[in-house]
LOTORLO-52281 format. One record per residue (C-alpha): residue number from 1; residue in three letters; y, x, z. Coordinates in nm, 4 decimals. Layout:
NUM,ala,Y,X,Z
...
REM end
This chain:
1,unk,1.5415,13.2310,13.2483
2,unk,1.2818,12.9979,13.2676
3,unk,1.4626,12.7121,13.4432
4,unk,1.7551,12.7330,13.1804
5,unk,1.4695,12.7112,12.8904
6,unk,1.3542,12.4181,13.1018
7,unk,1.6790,12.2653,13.0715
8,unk,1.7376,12.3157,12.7671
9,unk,1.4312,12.1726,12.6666
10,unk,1.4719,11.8095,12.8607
11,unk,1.8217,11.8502,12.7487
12,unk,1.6638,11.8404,12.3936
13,unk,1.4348,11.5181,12.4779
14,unk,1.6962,11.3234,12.6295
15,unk,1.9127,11.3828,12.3168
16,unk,1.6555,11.2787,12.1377
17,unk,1.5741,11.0232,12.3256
18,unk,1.9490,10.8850,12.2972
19,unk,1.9558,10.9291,11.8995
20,unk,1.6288,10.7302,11.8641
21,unk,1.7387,10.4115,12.1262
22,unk,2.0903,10.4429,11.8956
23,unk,1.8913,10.4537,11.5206
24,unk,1.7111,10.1083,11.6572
25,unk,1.9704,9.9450,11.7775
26,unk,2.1639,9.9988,11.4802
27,unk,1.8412,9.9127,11.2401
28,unk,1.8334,9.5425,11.4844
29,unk,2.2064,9.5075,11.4620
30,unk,2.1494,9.5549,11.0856
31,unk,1.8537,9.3334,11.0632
32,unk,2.1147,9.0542,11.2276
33,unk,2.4120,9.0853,10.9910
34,unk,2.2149,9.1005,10.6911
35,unk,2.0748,8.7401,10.8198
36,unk,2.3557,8.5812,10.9438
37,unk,2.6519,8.6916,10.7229
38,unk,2.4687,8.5462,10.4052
39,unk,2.3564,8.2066,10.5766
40,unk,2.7587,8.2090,10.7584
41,unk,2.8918,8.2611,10.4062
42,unk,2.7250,8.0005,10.1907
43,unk,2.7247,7.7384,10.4288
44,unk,3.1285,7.8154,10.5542
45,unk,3.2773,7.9685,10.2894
46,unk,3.1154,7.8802,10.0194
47,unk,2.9145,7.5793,10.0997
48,unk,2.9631,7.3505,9.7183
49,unk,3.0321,7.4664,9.3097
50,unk,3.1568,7.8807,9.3388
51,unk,3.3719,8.0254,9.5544
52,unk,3.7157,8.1143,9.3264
53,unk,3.9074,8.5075,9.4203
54,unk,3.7627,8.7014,9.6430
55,unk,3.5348,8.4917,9.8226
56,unk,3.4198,8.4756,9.4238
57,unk,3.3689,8.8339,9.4163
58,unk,3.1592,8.8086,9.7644
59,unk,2.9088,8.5215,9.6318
60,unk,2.8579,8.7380,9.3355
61,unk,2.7651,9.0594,9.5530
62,unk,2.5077,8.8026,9.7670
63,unk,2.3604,8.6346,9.4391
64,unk,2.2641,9.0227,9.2854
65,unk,2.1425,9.1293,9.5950
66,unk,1.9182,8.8674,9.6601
67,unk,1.7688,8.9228,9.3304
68,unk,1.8095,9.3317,9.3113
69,unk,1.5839,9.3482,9.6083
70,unk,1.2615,9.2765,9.4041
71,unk,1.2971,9.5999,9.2248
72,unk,1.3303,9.7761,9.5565
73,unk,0.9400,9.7733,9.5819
74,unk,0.8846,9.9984,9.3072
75,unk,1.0226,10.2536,9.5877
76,unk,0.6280,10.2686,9.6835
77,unk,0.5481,10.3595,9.3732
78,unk,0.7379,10.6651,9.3488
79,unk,0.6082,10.7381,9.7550
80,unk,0.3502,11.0107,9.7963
81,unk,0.2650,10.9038,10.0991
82,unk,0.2124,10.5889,9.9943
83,unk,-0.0182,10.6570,9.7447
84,unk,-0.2887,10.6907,9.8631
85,unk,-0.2689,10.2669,9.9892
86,unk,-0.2052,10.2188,9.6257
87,unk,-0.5170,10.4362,9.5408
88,unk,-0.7753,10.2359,9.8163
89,unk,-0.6168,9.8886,9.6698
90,unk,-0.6031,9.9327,9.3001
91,unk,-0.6147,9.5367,9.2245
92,unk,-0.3690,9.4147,9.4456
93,unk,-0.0901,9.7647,9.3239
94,unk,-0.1542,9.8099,9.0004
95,unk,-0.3787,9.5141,8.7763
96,unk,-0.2845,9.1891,8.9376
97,unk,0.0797,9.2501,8.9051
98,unk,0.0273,9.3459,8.5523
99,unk,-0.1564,9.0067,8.5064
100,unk,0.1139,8.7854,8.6634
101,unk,0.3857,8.9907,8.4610
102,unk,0.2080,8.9824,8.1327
103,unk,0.0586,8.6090,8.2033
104,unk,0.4077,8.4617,8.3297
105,unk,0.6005,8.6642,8.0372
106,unk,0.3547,8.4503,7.7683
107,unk,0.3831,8.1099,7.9778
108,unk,0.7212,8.1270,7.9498
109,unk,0.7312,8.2272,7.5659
110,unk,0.4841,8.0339,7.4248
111,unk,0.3890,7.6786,7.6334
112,unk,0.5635,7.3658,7.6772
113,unk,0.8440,7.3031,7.9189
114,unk,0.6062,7.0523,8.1198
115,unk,0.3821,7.3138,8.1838
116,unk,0.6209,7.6160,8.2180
117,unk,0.7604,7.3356,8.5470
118,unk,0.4998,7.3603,8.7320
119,unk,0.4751,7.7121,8.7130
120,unk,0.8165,7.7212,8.8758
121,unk,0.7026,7.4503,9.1375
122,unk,0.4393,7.6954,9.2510
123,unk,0.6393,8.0024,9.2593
124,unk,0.9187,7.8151,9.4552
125,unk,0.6386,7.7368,9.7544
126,unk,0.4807,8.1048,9.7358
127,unk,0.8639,8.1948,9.7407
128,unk,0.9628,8.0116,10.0868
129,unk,0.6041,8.1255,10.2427
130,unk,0.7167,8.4512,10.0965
131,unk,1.0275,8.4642,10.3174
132,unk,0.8134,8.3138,10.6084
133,unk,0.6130,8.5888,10.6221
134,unk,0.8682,8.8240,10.5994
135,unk,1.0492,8.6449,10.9457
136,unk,0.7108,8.7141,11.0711
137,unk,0.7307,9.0763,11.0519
138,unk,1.0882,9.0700,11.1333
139,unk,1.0165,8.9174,11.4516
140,unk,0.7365,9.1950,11.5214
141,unk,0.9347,9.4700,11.5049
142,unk,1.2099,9.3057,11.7150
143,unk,0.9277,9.2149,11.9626
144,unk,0.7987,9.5566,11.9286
145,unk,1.1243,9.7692,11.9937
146,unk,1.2614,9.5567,12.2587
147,unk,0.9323,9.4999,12.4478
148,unk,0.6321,9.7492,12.3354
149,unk,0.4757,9.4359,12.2525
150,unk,0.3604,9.2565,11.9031
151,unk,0.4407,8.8783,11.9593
152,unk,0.2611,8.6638,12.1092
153,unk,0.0148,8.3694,11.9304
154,unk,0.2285,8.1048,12.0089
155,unk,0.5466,8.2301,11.8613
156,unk,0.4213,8.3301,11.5738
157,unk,0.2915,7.9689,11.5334
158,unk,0.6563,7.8454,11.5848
159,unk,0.8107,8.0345,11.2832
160,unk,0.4881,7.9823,11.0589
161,unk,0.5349,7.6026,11.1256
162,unk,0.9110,7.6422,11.0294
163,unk,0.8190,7.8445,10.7210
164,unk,0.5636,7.5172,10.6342
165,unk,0.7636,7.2395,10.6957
166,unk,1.0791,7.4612,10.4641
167,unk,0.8037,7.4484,10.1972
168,unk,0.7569,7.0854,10.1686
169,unk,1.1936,7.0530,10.1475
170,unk,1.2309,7.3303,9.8268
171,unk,1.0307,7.0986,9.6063
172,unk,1.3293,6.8652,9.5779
173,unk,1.6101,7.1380,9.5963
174,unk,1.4786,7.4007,9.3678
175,unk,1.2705,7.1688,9.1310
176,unk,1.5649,6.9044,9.0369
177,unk,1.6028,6.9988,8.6891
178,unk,1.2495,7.0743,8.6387
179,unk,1.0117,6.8101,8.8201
180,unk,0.8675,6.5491,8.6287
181,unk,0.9883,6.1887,8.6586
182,unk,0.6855,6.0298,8.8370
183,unk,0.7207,6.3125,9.1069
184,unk,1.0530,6.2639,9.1991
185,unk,1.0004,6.0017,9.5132
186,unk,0.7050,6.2598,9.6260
187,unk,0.9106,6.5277,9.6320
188,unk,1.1492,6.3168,9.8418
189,unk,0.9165,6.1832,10.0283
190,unk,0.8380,6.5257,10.1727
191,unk,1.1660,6.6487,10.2161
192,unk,1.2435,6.3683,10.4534
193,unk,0.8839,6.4103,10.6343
194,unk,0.9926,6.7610,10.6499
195,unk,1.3162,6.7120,10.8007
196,unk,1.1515,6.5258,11.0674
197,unk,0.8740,6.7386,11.1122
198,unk,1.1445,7.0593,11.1389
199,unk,1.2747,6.8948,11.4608
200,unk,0.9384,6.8750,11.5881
201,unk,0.9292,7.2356,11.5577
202,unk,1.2425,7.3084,11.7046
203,unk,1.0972,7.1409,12.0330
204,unk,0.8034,7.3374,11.9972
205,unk,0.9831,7.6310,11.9415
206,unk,1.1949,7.5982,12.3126
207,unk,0.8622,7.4653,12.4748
208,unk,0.6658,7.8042,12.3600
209,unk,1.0275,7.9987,12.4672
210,unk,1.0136,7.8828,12.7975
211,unk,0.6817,7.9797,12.8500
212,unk,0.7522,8.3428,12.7180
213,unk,1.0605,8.3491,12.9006
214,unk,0.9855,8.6546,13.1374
215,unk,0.8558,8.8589,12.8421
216,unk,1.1689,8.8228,12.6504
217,unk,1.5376,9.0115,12.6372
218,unk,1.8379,8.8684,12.5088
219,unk,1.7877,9.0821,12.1430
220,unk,1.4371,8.9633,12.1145
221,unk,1.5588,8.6182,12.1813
222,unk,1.8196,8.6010,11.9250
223,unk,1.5505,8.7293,11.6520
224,unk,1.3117,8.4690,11.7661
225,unk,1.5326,8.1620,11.7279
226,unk,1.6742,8.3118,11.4065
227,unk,1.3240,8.3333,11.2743
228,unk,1.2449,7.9962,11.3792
229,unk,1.5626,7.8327,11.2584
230,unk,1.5555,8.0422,10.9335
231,unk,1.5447,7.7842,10.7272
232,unk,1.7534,7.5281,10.8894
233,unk,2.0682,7.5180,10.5893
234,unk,1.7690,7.3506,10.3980
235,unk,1.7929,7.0195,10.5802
236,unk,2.1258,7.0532,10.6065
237,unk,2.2500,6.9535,10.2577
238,unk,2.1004,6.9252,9.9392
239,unk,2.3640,7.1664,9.7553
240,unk,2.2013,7.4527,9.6380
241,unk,2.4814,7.6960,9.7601
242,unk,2.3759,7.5634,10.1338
243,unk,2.0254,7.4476,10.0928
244,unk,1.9182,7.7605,9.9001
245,unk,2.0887,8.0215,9.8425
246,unk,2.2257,8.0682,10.2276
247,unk,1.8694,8.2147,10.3369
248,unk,1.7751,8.3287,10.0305
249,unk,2.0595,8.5719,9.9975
250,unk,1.9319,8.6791,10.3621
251,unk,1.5882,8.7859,10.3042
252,unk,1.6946,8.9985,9.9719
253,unk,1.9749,9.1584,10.1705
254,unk,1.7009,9.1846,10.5104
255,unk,1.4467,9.3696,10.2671
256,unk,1.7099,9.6107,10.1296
257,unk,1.7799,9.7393,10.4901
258,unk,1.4031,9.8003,10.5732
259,unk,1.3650,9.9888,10.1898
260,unk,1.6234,10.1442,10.2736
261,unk,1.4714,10.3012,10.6588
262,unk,1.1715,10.3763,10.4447
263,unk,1.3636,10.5686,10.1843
264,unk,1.5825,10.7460,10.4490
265,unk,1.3415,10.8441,10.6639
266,unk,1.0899,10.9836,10.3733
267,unk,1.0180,11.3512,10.4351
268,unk,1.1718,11.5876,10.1738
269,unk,0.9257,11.7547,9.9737
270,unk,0.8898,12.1799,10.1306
271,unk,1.1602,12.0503,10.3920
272,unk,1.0605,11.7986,10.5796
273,unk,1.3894,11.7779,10.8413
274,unk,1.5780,11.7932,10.5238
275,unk,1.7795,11.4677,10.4453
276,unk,1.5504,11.2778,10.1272
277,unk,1.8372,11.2571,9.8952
278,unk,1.5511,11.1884,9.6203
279,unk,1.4210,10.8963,9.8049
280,unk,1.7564,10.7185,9.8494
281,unk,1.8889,10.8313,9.5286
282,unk,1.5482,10.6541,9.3631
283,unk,1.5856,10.3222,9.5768
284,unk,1.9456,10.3176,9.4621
285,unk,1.8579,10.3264,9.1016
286,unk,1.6038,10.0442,9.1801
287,unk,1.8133,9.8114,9.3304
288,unk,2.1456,9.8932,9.0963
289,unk,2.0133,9.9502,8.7508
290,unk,1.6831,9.7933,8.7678
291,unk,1.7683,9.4940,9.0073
292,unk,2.0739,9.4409,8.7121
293,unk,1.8134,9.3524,8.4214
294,unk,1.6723,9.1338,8.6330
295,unk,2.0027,8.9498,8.7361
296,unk,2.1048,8.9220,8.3754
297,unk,1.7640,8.9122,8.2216
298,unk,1.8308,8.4673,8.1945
299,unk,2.1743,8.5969,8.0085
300,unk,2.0139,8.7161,7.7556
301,unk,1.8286,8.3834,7.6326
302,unk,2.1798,8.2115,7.6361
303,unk,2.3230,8.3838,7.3382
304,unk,2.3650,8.2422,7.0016
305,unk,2.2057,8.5278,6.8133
306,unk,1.8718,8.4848,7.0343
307,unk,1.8749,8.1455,7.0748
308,unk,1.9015,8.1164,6.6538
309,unk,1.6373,8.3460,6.5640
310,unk,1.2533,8.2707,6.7025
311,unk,1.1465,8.6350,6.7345
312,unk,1.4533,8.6990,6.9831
313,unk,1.4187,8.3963,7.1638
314,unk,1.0425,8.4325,7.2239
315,unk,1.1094,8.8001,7.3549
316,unk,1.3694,8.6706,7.5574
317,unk,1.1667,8.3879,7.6830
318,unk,0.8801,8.6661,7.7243
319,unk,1.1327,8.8791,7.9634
320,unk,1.2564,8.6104,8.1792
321,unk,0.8726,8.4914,8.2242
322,unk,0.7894,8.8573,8.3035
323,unk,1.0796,8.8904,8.5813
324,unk,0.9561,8.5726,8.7600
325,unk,0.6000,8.7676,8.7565
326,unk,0.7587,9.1215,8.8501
327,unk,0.8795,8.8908,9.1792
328,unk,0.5323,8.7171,9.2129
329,unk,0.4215,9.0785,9.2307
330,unk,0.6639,9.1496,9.4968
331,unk,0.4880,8.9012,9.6358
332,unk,0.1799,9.0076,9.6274
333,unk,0.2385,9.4125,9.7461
334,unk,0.4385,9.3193,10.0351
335,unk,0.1974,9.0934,10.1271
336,unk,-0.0275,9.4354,10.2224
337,unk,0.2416,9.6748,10.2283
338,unk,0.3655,9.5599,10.5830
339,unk,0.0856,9.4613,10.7292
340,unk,0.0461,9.6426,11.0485
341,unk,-0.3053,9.4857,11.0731
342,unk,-0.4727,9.7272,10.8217
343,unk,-0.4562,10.0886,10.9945
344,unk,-0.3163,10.3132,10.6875
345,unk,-0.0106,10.0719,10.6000
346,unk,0.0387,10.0732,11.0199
347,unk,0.0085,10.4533,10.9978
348,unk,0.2644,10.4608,10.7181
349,unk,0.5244,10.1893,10.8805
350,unk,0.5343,10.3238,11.2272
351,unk,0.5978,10.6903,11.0823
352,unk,0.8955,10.5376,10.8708
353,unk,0.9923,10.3374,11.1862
354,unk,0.9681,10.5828,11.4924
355,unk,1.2556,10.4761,11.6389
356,unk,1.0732,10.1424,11.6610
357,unk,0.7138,10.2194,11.7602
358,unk,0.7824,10.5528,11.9255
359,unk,0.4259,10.6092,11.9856
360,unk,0.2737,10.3056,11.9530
361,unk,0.0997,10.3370,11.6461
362,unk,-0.1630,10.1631,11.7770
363,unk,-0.0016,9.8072,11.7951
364,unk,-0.1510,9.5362,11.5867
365,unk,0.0696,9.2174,11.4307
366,unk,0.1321,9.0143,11.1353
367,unk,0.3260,9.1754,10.8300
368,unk,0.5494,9.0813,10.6547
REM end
């Protein structure tokens, strides 16, 4: 009797064993698609003016999902076990993005175009560090589940210095329409010091691989020179279906698969082996209903009746300014959310992740 209960019970461990090596290569394999089949579609399919039938209807699914993922983040907000991060950090959860939303909202409804451009030149650079940071913590958990390891100092320097040199380059993609006259040759003065200083990094980047080479697998290198070259389809054109939107698309579409492991693997309140149908059902109405306003929300200023009367077009204005702060504020709590540095949000992230950490709650990296 008590060998079959021993069997039965390293039965049960291997099985689970088996279902947690499956659950990460399947969150990795996830990770990968949601990268490549954006930056693959813009720059193959879809690489100048929009894509007509159904490659149409495929751009449009990209384009609301890159923007729908902002809302996603209001998924810690509805989190129990979240809250009490949000409770330790009131400033950076609650009042700061309040300021930015209310602050942008009035920018953009009450000051002059000139000055409402440069508000848009800084949020495009937080923007690309924004997705920098997020490769960062990409690249983490890759190191971490294929190695036990956080990434080593070096690497990390590789895809910061990518994220850097992409910075200098958005000024004269994003900021065409907006940037004023006398810093036009600036602005294209860095892209091309930029491009050159991108294939700098790509050396760097093999150099620091070589040296790692031992500590790597063939998953964990994929993920590091996808990090690295993240940003690549920005020196590679100057269309903004190619130069912008290819990676862009990718990080929304990256962020709604790790919302959606956090939502999933929430624990269901009195049953906590119970699926958390609230949790997913919540992040859906996020990203579908909430992440919808905000696709639309530059609709709205474009029609007649609120263009022709100044109350409507100053609320309008007032949304649309609001939106770009709700995303500054995205911003801003991911910017803590992630970071495995700070031992609750490390606590929190490894018991969302187990199939990742396992029981190395301990390990210390960069967030995202």
């Amino acid at each position: 009797m008590e060998q079959l209960t021993a069997n039965a019970i390293t039965g049960s461990v291997r099985d689970q064993s088996t279902a947690t090596q499956s659950l990460k290569r399947w969150f990795l394999f996830a990770l990968l698609l949601a990268t490549w089949l954006p930056i693959m579609f813009f720059i193959l399919l879809a690489p100048a003016g929009s894509a007509g039938g159904g490659l149409g209807g495929i751009k449009t699914v990209f384009l609301f999902l890159g923007t729908a993922h902002v809302p996603a983040t209001l998924l810690f907000y509805t989190d129990k076990e979240f809250a009490a991060i949000r409770k330790r950090h009131p400033w950076r959860y609650v009042f700061v993005p309040l300021c930015l939303i209310v602050a942008t909202g009035l920018i953009f409804a009450f000051t002059p175009i000139a000055f409402q451009a440069f508000v848009l030149l800084t949020f495009w650079g937080w923007q690309a560090f924004h997705y920098g940071r997020q490769n960062l913590g990409i690249y983490a958990f890759a190191s971490i589940a294929e190695t036990g390891k956080s990434p080593k100092r070096l690497e990390k320097l590789a895809i910061e210095a990518g994220t850097f040199v992409a910075i200098l380059g958005t000024f004269k993609i994003l900021g065409a329409a907006v940037t004023p006259a006398y810093l036009q040759r600036s602005f294209d003065w860095l892209y091309q010091f930029g491009f050159i200083a991108f294939l700098g990094v790509a050396v760097f980047s093999f150099v620091v691989y070589a040296k790692y080479f031992e500590d790597t697998s063939p998953l964990k290198t994929i993920f590091y020179f996808t990090c690295v070259f993240f940003f690549l389809p920005l020196f590679l054109s100057i269309q903004e279906n190619v130069a912008f939107l290819s990676y862009a698309m990718a990080h929304g579409v990256q962020y709604i698969v790790f919302m959606t492991v956090v939502s999933a693997t929430a624990p269901a309140i009195g049953e906590r082996r119970s699926f958390p149908w609230k949790s997913v059902a919540l992040l859906a109405v996020f990203v579908i209903i909430v992440g919808f306003a905000f696709w639309r929300v530059n609709d709205l200023r474009e029609m007649s009746f609120v263009k022709s009367v100044w109350a409507y077009a100053r609320g309008a204005d007032f949304l649309f300014g609001a939106v770009l702060g709700a995303t500054m504020s995205h911003f801003v709590i991911d910017a803590s959310a992630w970071r495995l540095s700070l031992e609750k949000q490390r606590a929190y992230v490894s018991k969302r992740f187990y199939f990742v950490f396992g029981n190395k709650s301990e390990l210390k990296t960069g967030g995202t």
